[in-house]
N, C-alpha and C positions, 0 to 999 in steps of 0.2 A: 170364609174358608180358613181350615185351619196353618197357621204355618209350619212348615218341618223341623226335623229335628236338627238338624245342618245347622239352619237359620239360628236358632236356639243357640247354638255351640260356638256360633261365628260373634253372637253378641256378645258373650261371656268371656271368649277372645279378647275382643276390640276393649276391655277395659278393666282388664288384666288379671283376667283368673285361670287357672291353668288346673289342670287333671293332676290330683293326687294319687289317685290308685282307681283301677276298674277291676270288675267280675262279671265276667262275661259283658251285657251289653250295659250295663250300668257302670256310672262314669261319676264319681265325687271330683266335686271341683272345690277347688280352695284360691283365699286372697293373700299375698302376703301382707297388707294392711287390715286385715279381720281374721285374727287371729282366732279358732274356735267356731266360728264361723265355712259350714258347709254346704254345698249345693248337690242333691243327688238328682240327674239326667240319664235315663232309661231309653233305650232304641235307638233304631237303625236310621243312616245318615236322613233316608226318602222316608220316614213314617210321619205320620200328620201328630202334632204334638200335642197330648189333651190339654187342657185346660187348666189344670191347677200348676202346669209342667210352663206353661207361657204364663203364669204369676208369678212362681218357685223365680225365675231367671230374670222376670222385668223388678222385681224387688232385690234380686243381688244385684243387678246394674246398678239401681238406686245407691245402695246400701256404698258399691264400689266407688260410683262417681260422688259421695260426701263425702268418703275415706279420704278421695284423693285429692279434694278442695281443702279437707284440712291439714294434709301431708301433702305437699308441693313439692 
């Protein structure tokens, strides 16, 4: 089952990326420790998140939780 969009947003939360700008339901997210580096997240909080949308987000986590091992 697929997980939501919510879920998605709450990850990208918890390890500290935050919404640069939206149009309409699309949502860029940025790090301040990954500069250049962007996340774009499309749909509503309850929509089931396709696929490449749950890779897009588990590889910024990644990407966020090295940032922050090597910036303490």
């Amino acid at each position: 089952m697929p997980r939501k969009v919510r879920q998605l947003r709450a990850d990208l939360r918890r390890v500290g990326w935050g919404v640069a700008r939206q149009a309409g339901s699309h949502q860029i997210w940025t790090h301040p420790l990954l500069p250049g580096v962007e996340v774009n997240l499309a749909g509503r909080d309850g929509t089931d998140a396709h696929h490449y949308q749950e890779r897009d987000v588990r590889e910024a986590v990644q990407l966020a939780r090295e940032a922050q091992r090597r910036h303490p």
